[in-house]
N, C-alpha and C positions, 0 to 999 in steps of 0.2 A: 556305545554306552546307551543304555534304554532310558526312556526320558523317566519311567518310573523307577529308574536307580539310587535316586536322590530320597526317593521316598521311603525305600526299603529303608538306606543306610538309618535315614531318620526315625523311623517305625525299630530298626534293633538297638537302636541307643535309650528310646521309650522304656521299652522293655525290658533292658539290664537296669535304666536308673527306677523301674518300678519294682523291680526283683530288690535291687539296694533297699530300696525305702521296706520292704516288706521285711528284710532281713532285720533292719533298722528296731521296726516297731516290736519282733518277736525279743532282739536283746533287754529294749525297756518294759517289755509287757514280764521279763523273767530277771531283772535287776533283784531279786530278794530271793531266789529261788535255789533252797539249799539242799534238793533234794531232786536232782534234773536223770543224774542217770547210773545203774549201781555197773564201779569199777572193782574187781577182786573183791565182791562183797561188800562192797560199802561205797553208801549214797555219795556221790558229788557234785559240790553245787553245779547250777549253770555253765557255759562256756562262750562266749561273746562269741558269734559267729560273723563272718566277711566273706565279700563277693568278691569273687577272678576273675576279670576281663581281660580279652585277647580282640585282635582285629581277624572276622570272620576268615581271611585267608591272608596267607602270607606271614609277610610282619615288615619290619622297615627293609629292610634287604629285599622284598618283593617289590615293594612302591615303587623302591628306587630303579630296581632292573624295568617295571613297567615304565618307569617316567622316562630312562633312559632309551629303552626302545619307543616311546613314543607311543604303549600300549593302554591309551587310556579306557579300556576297557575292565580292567580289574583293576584299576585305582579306587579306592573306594568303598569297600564293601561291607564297610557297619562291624557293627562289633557285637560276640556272643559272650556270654556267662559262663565260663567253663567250667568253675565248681566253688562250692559252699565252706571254705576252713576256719575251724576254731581257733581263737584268737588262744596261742600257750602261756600269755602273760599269768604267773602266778593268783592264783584267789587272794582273795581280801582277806585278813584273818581280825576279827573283833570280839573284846572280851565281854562276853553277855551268859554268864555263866546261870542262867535260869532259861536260857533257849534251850529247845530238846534235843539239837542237832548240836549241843557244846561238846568240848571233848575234854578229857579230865584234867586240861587246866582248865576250863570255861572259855575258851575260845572257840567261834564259830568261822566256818570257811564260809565266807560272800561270792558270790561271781565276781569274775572280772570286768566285768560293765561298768563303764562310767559315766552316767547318766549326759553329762554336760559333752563329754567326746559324741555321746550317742546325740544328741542334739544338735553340735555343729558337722558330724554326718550329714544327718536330715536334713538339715539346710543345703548344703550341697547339693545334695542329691535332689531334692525342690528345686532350688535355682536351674540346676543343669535337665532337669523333665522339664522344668516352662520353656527354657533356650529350647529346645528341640522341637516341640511342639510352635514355637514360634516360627523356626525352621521349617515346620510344616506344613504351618498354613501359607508360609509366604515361599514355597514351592507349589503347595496346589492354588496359591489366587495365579504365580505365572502361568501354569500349564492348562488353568481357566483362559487365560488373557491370551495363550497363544490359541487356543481351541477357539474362539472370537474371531484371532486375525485368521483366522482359515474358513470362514463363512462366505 
């Protein structure tokens, strides 16, 4: 195990939960957006989008055959972002029959973003960036403190 493996894992969890928060801000930056992309000719709304995470290799049946062989060498290895998918929950449908985007009852299709979901995301995903960053300082003050006792 390299002493800077700890720091990897913590440096790819950074970076999935700053992908999350990016992904986060783009669904509330497009909560009213009824015009995001044309399907069979015709505009519709936004699509609440969500991040996939996987543990860099393996998955628990890996762990388990390393912990069992005693291979602590691939225990561990952080986590990637596999891909970006549209949340399929139905649109929002609201009667605003003077919007341009009404349809001939006067109902409009909203995204499926829900601001208040999208907000206890963000907090999540804040919480869980500071835990890992806190991870990482108090990995690199040890590997300061052991670089010390080696003078």
């Amino acid at each position: 195990m390299s002493i800077f493996q700890s720091l990897n894992t913590t440096a790819s969890a950074l970076t999935a939960q700053r992908l999350r928060m990016d992904v986060i801000s783009s669904n509330m930056a497009n909560v009213d957006t009824t015009r995001a992309k044309m399907v069979d000719g015709k505009w519709q709304p936004y699509r609440r989008k969500m991040i996939v995470t996987e543990p860099n290799e393996g998955g628990f049946s890996a762990f388990l055959n390393a912990a069992i062989n005693k291979d602590t060498a691939s225990i561990g290895n952080g986590v990637k972002v596999t891909k970006i998918v549209e949340d399929q929950t139905p649109f929002k449908l609201v009667y605003d029959p003077t919007h341009p985007d009404a349809n001939n009852e006067g109902y409009v299709q909203l995204p499926n973003v829900d601001p208040l979901k999208e907000m206890v995301d963000l907090i999540g995903a804040t919480r869980s960036y500071e835990a890992n960053v806190t991870v990482f300082n108090a990995t690199k003050g040890m590997l300061m403190k052991a670089l010390e006792i080696g003078k």
